[in-house]
C-alpha positions in Angstrom: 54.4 10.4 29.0 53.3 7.2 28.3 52.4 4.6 30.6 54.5 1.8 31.0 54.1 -1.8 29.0 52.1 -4.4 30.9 54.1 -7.7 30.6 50.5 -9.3 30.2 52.0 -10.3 26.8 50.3 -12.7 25.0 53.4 -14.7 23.2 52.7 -17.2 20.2 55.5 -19.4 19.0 55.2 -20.6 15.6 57.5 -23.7 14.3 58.1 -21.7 10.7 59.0 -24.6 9.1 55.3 -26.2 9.8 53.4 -23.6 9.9 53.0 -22.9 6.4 53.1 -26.2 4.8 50.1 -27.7 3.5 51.3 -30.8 2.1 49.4 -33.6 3.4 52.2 -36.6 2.6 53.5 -37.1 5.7 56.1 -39.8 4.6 58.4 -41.4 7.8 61.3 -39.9 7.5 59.9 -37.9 4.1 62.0 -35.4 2.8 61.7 -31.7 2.0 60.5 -32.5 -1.2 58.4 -35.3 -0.5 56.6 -33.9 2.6 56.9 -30.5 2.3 58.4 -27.5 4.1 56.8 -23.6 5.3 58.2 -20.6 4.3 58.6 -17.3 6.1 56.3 -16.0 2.7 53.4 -18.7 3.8 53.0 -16.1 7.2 51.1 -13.9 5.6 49.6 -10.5 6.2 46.6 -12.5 6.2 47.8 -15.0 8.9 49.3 -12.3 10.6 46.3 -10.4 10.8 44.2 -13.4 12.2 46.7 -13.8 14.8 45.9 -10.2 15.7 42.6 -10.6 16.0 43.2 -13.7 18.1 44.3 -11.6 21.0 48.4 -12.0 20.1 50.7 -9.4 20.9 54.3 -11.1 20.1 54.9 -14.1 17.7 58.2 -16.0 18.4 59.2 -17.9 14.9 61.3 -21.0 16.1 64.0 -22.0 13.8 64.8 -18.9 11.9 68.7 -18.7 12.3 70.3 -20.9 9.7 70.9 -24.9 11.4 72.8 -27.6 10.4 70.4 -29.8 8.2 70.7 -33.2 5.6 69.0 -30.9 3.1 71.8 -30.5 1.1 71.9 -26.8 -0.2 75.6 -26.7 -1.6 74.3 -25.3 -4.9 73.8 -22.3 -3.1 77.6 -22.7 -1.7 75.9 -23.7 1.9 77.9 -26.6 3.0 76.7 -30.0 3.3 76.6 -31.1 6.8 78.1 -34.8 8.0 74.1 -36.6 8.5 76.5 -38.3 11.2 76.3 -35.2 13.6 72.6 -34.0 12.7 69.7 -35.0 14.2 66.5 -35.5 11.8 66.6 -35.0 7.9 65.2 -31.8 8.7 68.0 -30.9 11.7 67.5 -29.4 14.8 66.6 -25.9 15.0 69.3 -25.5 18.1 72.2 -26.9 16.5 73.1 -23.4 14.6 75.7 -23.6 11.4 75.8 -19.8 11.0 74.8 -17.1 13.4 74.5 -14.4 10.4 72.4 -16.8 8.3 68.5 -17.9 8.1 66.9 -21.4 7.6 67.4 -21.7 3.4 64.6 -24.0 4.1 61.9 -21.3 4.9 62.7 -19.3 1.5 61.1 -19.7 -1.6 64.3 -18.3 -3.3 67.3 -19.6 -1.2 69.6 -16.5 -2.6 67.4 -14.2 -1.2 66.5 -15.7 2.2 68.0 -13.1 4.2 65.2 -10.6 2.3 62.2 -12.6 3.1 63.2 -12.8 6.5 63.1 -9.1 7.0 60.0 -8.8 5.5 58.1 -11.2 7.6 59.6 -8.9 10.1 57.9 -6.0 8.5 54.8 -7.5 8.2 55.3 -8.5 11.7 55.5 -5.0 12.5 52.4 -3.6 10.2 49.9 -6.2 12.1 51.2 -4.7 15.2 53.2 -7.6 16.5 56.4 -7.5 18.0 59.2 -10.6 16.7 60.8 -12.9 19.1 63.1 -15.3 17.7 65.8 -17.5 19.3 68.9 -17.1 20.6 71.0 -20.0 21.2 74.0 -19.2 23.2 75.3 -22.6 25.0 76.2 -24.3 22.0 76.9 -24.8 18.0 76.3 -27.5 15.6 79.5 -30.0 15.3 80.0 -28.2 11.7 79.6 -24.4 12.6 81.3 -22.0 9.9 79.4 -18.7 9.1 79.7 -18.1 5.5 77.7 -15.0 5.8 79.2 -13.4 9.0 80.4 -9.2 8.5 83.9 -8.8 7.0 85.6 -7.9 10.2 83.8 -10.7 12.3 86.0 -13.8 13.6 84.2 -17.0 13.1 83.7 -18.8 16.6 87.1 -21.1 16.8 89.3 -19.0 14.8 92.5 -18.2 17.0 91.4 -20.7 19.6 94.5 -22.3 21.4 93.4 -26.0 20.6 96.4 -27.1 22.4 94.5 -26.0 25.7 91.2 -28.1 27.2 90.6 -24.6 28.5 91.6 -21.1 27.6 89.6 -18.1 28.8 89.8 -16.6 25.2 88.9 -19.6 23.6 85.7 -20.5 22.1 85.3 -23.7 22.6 86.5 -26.5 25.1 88.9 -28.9 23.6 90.3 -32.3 24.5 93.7 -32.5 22.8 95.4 -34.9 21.1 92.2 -37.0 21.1 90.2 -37.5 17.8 85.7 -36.9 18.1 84.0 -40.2 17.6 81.0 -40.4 16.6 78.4 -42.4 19.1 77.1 -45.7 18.5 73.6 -46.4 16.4 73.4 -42.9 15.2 70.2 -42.9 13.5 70.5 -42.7 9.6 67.3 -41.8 7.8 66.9 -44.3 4.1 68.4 -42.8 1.5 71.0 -40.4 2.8 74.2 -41.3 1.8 77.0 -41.3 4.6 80.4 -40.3 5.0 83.2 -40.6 7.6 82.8 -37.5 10.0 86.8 -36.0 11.3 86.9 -33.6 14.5 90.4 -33.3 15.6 90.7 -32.3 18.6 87.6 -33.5 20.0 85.2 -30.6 21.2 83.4 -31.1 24.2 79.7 -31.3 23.5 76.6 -29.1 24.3 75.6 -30.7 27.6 78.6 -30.2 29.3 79.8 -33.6 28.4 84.0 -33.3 28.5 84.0 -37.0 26.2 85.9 -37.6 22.8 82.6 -39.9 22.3 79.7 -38.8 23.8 76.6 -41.0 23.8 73.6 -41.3 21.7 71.1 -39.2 24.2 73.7 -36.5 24.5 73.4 -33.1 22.7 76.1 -34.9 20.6 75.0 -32.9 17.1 76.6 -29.8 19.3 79.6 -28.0 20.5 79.6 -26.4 23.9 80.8 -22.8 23.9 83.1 -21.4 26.0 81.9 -18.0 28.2 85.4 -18.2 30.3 84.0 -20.8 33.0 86.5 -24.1 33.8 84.1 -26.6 34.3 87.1 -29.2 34.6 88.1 -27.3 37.4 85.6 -26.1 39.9 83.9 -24.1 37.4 86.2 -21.1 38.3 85.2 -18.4 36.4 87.6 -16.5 34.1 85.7 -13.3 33.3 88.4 -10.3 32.9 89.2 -9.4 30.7 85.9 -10.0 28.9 85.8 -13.5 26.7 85.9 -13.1 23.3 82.9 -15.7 23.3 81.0 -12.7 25.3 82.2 -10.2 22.5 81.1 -12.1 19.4 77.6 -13.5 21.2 76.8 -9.6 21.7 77.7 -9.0 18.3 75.3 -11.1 16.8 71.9 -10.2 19.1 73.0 -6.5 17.8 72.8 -7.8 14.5 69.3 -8.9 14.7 68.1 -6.6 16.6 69.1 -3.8 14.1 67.1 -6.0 11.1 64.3 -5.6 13.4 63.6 -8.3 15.8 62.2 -7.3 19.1 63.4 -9.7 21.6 64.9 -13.1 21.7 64.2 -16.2 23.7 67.3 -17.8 25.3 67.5 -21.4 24.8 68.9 -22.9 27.3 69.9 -19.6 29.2 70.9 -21.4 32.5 73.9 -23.6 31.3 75.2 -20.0 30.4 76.8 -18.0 33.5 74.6 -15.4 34.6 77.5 -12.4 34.9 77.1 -13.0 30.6 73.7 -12.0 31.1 74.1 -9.2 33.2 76.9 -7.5 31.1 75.1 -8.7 27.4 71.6 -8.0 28.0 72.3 -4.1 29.1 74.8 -3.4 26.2 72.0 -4.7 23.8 69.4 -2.5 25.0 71.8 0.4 25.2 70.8 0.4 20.9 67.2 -1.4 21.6 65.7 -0.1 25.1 62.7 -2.1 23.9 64.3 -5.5 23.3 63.3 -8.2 25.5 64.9 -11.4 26.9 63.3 -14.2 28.1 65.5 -17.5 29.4 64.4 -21.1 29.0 65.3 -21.8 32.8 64.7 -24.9 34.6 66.0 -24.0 38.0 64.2 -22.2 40.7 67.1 -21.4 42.9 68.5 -19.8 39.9 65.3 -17.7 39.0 66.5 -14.6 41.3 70.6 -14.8 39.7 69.1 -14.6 36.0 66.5 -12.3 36.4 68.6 -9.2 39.1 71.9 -10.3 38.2 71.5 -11.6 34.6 68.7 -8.8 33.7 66.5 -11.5 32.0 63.0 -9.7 31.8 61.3 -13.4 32.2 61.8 -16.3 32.6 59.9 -20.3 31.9 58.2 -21.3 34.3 58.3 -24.8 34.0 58.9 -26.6 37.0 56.6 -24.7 39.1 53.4 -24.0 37.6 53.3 -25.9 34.0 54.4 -29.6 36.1 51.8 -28.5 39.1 48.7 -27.7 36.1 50.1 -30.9 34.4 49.5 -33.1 37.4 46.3 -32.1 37.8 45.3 -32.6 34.3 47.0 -36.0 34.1 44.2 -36.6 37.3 47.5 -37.0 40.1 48.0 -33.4 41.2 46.7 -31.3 43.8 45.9 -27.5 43.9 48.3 -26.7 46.9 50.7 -26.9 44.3 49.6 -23.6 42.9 49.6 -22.1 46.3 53.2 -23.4 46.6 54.3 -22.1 43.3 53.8 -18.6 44.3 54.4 -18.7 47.4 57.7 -20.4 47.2 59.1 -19.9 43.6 57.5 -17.2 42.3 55.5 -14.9 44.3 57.9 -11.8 44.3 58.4 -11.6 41.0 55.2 -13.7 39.2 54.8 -10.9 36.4 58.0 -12.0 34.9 57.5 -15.8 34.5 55.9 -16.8 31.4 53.4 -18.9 31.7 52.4 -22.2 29.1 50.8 -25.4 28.5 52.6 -26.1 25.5 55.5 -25.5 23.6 57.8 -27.1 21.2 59.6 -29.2 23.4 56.8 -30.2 26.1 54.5 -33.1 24.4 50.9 -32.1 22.9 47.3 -31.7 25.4 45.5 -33.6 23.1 48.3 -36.4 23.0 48.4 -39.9 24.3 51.0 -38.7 26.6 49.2 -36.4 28.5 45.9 -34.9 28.9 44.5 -37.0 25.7 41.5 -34.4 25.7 42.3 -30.7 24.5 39.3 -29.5 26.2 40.7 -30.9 29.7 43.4 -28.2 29.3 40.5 -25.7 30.1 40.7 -24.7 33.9 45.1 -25.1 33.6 44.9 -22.6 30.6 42.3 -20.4 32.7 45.2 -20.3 35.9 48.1 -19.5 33.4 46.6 -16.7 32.0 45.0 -14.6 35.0 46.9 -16.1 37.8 49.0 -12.9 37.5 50.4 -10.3 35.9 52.9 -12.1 34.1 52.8 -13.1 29.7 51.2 -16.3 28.7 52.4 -18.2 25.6 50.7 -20.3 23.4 52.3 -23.1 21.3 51.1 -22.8 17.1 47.9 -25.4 17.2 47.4 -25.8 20.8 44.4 -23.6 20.1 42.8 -26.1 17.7 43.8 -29.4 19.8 47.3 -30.6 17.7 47.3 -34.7 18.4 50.6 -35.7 17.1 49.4 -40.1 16.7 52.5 -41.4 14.6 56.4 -41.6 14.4 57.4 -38.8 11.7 60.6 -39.8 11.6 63.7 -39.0 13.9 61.6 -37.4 16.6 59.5 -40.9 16.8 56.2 -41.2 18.5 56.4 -39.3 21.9 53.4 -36.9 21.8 55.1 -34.1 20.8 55.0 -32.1 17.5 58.9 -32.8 15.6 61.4 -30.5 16.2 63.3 -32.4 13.5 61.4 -33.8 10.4 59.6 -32.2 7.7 55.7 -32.6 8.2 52.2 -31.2 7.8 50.3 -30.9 10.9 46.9 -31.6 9.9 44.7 -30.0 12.5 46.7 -26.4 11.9 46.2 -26.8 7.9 42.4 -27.0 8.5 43.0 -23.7 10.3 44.9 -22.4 7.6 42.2 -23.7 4.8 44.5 -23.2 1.5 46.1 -19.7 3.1 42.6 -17.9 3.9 43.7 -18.1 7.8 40.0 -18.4 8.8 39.5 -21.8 10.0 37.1 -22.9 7.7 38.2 -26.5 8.1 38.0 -27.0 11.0 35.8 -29.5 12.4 32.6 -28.4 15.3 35.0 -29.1 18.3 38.4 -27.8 17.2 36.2 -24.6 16.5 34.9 -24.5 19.7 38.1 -24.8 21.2 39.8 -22.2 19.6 36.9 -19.8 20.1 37.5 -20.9 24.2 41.3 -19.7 23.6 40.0 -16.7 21.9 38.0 -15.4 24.7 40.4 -15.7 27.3 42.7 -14.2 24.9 40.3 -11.1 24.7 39.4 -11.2 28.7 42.8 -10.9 29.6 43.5 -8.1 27.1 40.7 -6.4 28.0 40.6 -6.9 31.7 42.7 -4.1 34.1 42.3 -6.7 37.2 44.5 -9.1 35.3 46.9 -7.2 33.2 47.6 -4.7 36.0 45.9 -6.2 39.7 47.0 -7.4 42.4 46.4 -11.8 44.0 44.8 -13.0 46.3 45.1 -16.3 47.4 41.6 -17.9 48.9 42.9 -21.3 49.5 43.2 -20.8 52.9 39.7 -19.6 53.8 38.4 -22.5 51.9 40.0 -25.4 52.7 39.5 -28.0 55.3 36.4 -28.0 55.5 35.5 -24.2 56.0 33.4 -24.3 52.7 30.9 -27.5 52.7 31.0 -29.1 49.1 34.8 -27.8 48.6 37.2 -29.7 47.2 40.2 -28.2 48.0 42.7 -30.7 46.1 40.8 -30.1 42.7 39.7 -26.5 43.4 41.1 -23.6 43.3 40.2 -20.1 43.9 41.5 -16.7 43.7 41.2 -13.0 43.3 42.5 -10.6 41.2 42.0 -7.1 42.1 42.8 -3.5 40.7 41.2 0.1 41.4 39.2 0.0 38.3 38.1 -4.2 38.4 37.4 -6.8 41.0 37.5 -10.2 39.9 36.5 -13.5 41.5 38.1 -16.5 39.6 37.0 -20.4 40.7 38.6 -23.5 38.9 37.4 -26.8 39.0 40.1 -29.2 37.7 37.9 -32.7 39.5 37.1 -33.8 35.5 34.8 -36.1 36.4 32.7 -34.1 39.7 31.2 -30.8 40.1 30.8 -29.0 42.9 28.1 -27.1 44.9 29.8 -24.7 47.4 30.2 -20.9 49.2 33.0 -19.7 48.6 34.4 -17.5 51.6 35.9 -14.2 51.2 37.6 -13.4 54.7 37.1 -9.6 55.9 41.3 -9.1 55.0 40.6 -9.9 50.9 37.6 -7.5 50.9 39.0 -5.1 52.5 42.5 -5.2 51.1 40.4 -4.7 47.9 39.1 -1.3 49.3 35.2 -3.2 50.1 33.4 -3.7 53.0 33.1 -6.8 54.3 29.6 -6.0 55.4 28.2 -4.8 52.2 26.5 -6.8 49.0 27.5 -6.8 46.2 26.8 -8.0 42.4 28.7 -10.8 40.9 28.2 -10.7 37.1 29.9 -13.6 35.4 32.1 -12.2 32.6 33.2 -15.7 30.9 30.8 -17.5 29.1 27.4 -18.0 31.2 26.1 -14.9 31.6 24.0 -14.3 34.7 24.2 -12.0 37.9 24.3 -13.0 41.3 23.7 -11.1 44.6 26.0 -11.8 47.8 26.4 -10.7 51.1 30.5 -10.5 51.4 30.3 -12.1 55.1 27.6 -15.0 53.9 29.7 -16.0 51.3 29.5 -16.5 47.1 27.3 -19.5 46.4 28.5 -21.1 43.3 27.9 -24.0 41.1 30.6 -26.0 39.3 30.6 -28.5 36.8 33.4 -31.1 36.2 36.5 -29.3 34.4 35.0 -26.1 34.7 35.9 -22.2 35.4 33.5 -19.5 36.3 34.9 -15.7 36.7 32.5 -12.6 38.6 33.3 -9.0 38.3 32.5 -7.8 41.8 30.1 -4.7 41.8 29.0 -2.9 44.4 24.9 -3.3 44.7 22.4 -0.7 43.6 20.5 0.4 46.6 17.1 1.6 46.1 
């Protein structure tokens, strides 16, 4: 029999239209031709391969399912979407034209995109690494219309009553009799030509916005979809018989699961109702046992409904431990927030919330915006990985300190790498180095960096106490003034604990102070790890600097920090002579 999978997954997203490309232009607002695009053939078994090595276990390739775009592909009999209702020369990889389609973008030969997809899935596969892609349920592009859907497949809309605002069998939400307008100031990148945009009857847009003219900073590129909820009325929930929306969505995860793809991430899986979840989720692993879910989820009095009712197997978490870490990298937070996370949020079910720092919509470490300083990410990154059994994630050049410094173009200067233009992203192309994957451009300190990421990537693969242990919290026996020298706001300290490994795990996050302090281990953590609290023990230090140390477990570990630093001891039991 064999033992069950440790969700210690160790995700890496990968925008595939960057990743690839190693065009240096980097024109405002360039085009596809001008600045370049990645193709699912630049991921290579090569690339793959390094990734492997790098301590990955599942690569999620953002922006694979085909999305409305002004690249205009109608040579290839791909409609030309309205620039009116697209967001970005490039588009937005979550306003989706055709469920049954791939990004032509990512192919070198646009008639055979649909092929080179699947074989980055097999290559996938052969480096040992499972495929997440997206799923975007909640909503469509303004101009969805699957030209590549099965024969006997009903394109969303087709049959709707668009006489009705609401219909439980209809696809969409409608406001009749009134005519879509577009908002005001639509951004319009130089040289795409316009042309008027019709919708009639209105739609009502991604964000739950009901308007025949949404505004500018709505989802106003998108259609909301229709799962049999009234939001006009109560929300009253019209679920039997089962909305068509329901049938068609389960449908298409079926369809990409059987080319392959092992999971899917749910954008925006909250503004979805969780009975879809339940009912979807089961009836796709009914084909694919193997497949999992994980929801973009922003609600922590929703976490228990999507995960026991809606059958997620994770779920982000965002609000609780990536805005607590990003506090006290930004200098304003204090530890007690971890303590609270657990505690309050997550603590019964921590193994399924996957853990980050970055990802394609939170802005870059290294960025103005945040912690300016990849390396101050150190202690955070430390905490997301071992604080429990749960995955990690990793964002495609977080490892080599990404610093997005200019406006490329509709996604403007915020910090963050664009979800919408076509760019290079310089630091990742010196990692790249002309497609030999090896990092040979990189310069001393990105190298170090990525070597940091590459050991904890290989401690927490390698260690049982984290994939498999149990937490212990020792805030509490530290804090207040129980530990001279402790700083309990910017430290943080913990144990992780199996049968086979005992681990001690301190985090300074004061960037600017060290520390000189004994940490206490109460007699309940030693002995709820099966020790004595009478006995000494050896403390070899397993990340970076080396050395063993010999404690008594009631007099305390005596240990050393420096500002924005981590230190981790395997707990031994002392020879005896």
């Amino acid at each position: 029999m064999n033992p069950p999978q440790s969700d210690k997954i160790v995700l890496y997203q990968i925008y595939t239209r960057l990743f690839g490309n190693l065009n240096t232009t980097n024109k405002f607002y360039g085009t596809r031709d001008e600045n370049g695009v990645g193709k699912f053939n630049d991921i290579t078994d090569k690339a793959l391969a390094s990734l492997k090595k790098f301590g990955i276990s599942h690569v999620w390739y953002t922006g694979v399912i085909e999305h409305a775009t002004m690249t205009d592909y109608s040579a290839y009999g791909i409609p030309k979407d309205n620039p009116y209702v697209v967001k970005g020369i490039a588009g937005s990889p979550y306003a989706i034209k055709d469920y049954y389609d791939v990004n032509p973008d990512l192919a070198v030969d646009v008639r055979n995109r649909m092929a080179e997809f699947e074989a980055l899935v097999a290559r996938s596969h052969k480096a040992n690494l499972k495929v997440i892609i997206d799923f975007v349920p909640n909503h469509v592009a303004r101009q969805y219309k699957s030209d590549q859907k099965p024969k006997d497949v009903k394109d969303f809309g087709e049959g709707d009553h668009t006489d009705e605002a609401f219909h439980p069998q209809n696809n969409f939400y409608y406001l009749p009799q009134r005519k879509f307008l577009v908002p005001d100031n639509v951004p319009i990148p130089p040289g795409i030509s316009t042309f008027p945009y019709e919708e009639f009857p209105a739609k009502a847009t991604g964000n739950d916005v009901f308007s025949a003219k949404p505004s500018i900073n709505d989802w106003f590129e998108t259609i909301k979809l229709n799962y049999g909820v009234d939001y006009q009325n109560g929300r009253t929930p019209h679920f039997a018989p089962i909305p068509s929306t329901w049938l068609k969505m389960r449908d298409i995860l079926l369809y990409w699961a059987n080319k392959g793809v092992d999971g899917f991430r749910c954008d925006m899986a909250e503004m979805v109702p969780f009975e879809f979840w339940g009912w979807v989720i089961p009836e796709v692993k009914k084909a694919h046992p193997s497949a999992i879910f994980i929801a973009e989820i922003y609600n922590p009095a929703e976490y228990s409904n999507y995960l026991f009712k809606g059958k997620f197997d994770y779920l982000y978490d965002k609000v609780g431990l990536y805005d607590s870490l990003r506090r006290l990298m930004e200098v304003h937070g204090n530890t007690a927030d971890i303590t609270r996370v657990w505690q309050n949020e997550s603590g019964d079910f921590a193994n399924r919330m996957v853990r980050f720092l970055e990802n394609h919509d939170e802005q870059r470490i290294a960025s103005k915006y945040f912690a300016k300083n990849p390396f101050y990410a150190i202690p955070a990154m430390v905490v997301s990985a071992t604080l429990h059994t749960g995955p990690l994630m990793l964002y495609f050049g977080q490892e080599v300190g990404v610093t997005p410094t200019v406006a490329e173009g509709f996604s403007g200067d915020d910090g963050r790498t664009t979800m919408f233009d076509y760019w290079g992203v310089p630091e990742y192309q010196a990692w790249v180095n002309g497609g030999k994957f090896d990092g040979g451009k990189l310069n001393k300190e990105q190298k170090e960096l990525r070597t940091f990421y590459a050991d904890l990537n290989k401690l927490i693969n390698g260690s049982d106490a984290i994939r498999n242990g149990a937490f212990y919290d020792l805030q509490y026996a530290n804090t207040n003034g129980q530990a001279a020298g402790y700083n309990d706001a910017k430290m943080y300290t913990y144990l992780r604990h199996s049968d086979k490994q005992k681990l001690l795990i301190v985090c300074n996050f004061d960037l600017q102070n060290g520390a000189k302090t004994a940490v206490k281990i109460p007699t309940h953590a030693w002995e709820t790890m099966g020790l004595s609290a009478q006995a000494q023990y050896s403390l070899k230090e397993i990340f970076h600097h080396p050395q063993t140390i010999s404690v008594v477990a009631s007099q305390g570990v005596p240990v050393e920090m420096t500002p924005n630093s981590v230190r981790i001891f395997e707990i031994k039991t002392a020879k005896t002579n």
